[in-house]
C-alpha positions in Angstrom: 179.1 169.4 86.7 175.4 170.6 85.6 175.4 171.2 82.0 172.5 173.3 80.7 171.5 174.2 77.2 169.6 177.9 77.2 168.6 180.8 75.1 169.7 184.4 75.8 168.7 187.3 74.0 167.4 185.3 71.0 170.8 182.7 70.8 170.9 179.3 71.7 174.3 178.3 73.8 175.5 175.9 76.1 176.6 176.1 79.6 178.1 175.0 83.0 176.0 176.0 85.9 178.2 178.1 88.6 175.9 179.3 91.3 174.0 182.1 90.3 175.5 182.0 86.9 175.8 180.3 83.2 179.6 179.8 82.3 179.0 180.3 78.4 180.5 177.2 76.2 181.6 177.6 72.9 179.6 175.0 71.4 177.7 171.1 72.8 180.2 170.0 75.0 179.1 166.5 74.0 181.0 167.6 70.8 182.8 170.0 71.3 184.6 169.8 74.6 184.2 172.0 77.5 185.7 174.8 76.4 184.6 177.9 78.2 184.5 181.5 76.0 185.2 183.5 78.8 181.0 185.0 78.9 179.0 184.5 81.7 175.4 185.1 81.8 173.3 185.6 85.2 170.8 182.7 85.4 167.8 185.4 85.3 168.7 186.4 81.9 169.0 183.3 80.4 165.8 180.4 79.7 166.4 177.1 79.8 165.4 174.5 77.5 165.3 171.0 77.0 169.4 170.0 77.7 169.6 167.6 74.8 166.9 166.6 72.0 168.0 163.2 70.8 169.3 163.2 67.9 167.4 159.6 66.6 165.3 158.0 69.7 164.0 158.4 73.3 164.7 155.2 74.8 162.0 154.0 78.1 162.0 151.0 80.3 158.2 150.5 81.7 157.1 148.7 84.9 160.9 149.6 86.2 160.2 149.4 90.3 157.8 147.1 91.6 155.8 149.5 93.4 154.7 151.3 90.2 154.4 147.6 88.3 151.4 146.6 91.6 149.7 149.7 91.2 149.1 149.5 87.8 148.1 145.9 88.2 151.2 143.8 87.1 154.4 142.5 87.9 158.4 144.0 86.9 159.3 142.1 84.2 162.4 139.5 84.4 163.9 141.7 81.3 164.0 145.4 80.6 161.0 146.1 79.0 161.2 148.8 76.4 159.7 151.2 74.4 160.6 154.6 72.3 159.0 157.7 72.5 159.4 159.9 69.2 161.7 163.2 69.9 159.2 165.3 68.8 157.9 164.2 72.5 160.4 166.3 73.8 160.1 169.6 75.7 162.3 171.9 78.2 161.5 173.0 82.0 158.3 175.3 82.2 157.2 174.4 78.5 153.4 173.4 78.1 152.6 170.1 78.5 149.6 169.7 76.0 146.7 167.4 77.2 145.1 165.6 73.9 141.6 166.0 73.1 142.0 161.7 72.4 142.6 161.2 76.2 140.9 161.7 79.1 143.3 159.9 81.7 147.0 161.6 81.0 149.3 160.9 84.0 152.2 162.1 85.0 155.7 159.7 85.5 158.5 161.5 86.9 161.7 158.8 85.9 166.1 159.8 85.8 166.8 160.2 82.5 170.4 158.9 81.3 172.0 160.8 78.1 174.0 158.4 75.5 177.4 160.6 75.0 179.1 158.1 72.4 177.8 155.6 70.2 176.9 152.6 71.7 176.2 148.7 70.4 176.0 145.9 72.6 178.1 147.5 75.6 178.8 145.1 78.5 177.1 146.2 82.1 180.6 146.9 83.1 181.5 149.9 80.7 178.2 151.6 80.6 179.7 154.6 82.2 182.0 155.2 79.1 179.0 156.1 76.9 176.8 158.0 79.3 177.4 162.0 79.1 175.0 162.6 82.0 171.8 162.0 83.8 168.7 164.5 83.7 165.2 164.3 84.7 162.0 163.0 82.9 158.4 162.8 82.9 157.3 159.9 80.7 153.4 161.7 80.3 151.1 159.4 80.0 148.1 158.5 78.4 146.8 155.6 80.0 143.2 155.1 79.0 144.8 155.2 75.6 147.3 152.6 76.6 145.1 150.2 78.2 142.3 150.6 74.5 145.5 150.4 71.8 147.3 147.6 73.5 150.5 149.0 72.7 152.1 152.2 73.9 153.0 154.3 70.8 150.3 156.5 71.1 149.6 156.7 74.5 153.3 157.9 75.4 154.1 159.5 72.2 152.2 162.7 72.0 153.6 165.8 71.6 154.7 167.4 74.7 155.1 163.7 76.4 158.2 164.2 77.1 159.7 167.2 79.3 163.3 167.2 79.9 165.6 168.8 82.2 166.8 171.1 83.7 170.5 170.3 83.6 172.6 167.0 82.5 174.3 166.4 85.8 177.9 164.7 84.6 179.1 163.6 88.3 175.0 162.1 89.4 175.6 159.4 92.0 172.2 157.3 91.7 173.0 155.2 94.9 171.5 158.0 97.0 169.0 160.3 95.0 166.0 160.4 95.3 163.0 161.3 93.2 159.8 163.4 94.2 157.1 164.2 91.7 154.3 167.1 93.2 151.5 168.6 91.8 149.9 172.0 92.6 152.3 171.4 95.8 151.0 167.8 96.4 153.4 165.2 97.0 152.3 162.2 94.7 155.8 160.3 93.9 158.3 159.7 96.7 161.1 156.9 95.6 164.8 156.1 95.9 166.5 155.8 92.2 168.2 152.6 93.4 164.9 151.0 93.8 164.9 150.3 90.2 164.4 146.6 88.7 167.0 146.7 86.4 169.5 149.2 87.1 171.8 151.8 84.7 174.3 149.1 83.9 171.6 146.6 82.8 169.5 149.0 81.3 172.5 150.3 79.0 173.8 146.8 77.9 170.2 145.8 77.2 169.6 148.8 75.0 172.5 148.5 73.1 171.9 144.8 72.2 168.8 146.0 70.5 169.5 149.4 69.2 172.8 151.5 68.1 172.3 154.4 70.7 173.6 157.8 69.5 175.2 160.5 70.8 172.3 162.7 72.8 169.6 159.4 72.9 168.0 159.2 75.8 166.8 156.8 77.9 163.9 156.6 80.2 164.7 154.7 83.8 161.1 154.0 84.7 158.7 155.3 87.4 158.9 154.8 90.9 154.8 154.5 92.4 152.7 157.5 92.9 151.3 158.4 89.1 148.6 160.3 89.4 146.3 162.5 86.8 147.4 166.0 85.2 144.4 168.3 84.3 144.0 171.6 82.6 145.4 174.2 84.9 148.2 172.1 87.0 151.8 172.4 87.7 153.8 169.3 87.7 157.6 169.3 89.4 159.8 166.3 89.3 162.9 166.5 91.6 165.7 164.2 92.0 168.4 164.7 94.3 171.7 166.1 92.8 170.4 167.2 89.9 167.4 169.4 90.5 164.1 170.0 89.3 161.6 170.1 86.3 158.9 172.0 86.3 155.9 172.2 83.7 152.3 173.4 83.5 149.8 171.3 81.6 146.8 172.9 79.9 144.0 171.3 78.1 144.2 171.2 73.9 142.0 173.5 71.9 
């Protein structure tokens, strides 16, 4: 079931994707059930946005496959290594993502996202799949020449706009076959299997929750399969993964 959150004619609702249209919810299903109100709004009236803006955190797990941890020089670590990005990162399908006069190497890293649907603390690998509500698609933006000069990662990954999300939560995503693509202008740059992750959803989860109490609508951040590459004033970026769909942005230079 592809759950999208959308605007239409100046009001914010919730909705299950049918074909070519929105079945109107009444109210976040992650709270409220999904309970349909009987409206349904064709999909070329209505805009989508972000399907969930975390309540406390954006969760991320860096150097996540191996092929992304050579290219930029390292290994995958033995653990999940993670990191937060602020929710104020966040941003919906075809929203601006803002290049910061601070940077001049932002890079694009299209990851799965997974979407925290109960409130989880130190959850066992085997019942991760009671807390997740759904998976969606990410791009972990990147500033990496800030990165490499700070030493840490808050700023580099934290920017506003870092964080596009969407277009749906998929509730039924089977990450044992998806794939993930991330092109700009066209270009095929990323080309990966999910399951070629390190450390996979299980893991990731119970690992998480040891460290932090994740909330309903937290997100976390799988990682980056190889392929990032540069964003510049003027691109579209589109991140696709199998089952779910795909997230588009343009990125424009700041001032």
């Amino acid at each position: 079931m592809k759950i999208a959150r959308f605007s239409h004619e100046g009001t914010l609702s919730y909705g299950i994707l049918d074909d070519d249209e929105l079945v109107v919810l009444d109210g976040d299903p992650m709270f409220s059930g999904f309970n349909p109100t009987g409206e349904r709004i064709p999909l070329e009236r209505a805009t989508f946005l972000a399907p969930v803006i975390p309540r406390s955190k954006v969760v991320a797990v860096g150097k996540n496959y191996h092929d992304h941890a050579a290219e930029t020089g390292s290994v995958a670590p033995d653990a999940p290594l993670l990191f937060l990005k602020p929710n104020t990162a966040v941003i919906g399908p075809r929203d601006t993502i803002v290049l910061p006069l601070q940077s001049k190497q932002v890079e694009h890293e299209g990851e799965l996202a997974i979407v925290i649907g109960r409130i989880a603390k130190n959850v066992p690998a085997a019942e991760y799949a009671d807390y997740v509500f759904g998976y969606t698609i990410a791009n972990d933006v990147t500033a990496r020449d800030l990165q490499k000069a700070d030493g840490q990662w808050a700023r580099a990954k934290g920017f506003d706009t870092f964080c596009p999300l969407g277009p749906v939560i998929e509730t039924e995503f089977d990450p044992s076959t998806a794939t993930l693509t991330t092109r700009v202008n066209g270009e095929l740059r990323q080309d990966g299997l999910v399951r070629d992750m390190v450390h996979d959803i299980p893991a990731i989860v119970e690992y998480a929750s040891s460290v932090w109490t994740l909330l309903p609508g937290d997100v976390i951040l799988t990682g980056t399969p190889g392929g990032i590459g540069p964003l510049t004033d003027g691109d579209v970026v589109e991140i696709e993964i199998s089952g779910i769909g795909t997230l588009a942005n343009p990125v424009r230079a700041a001032g």
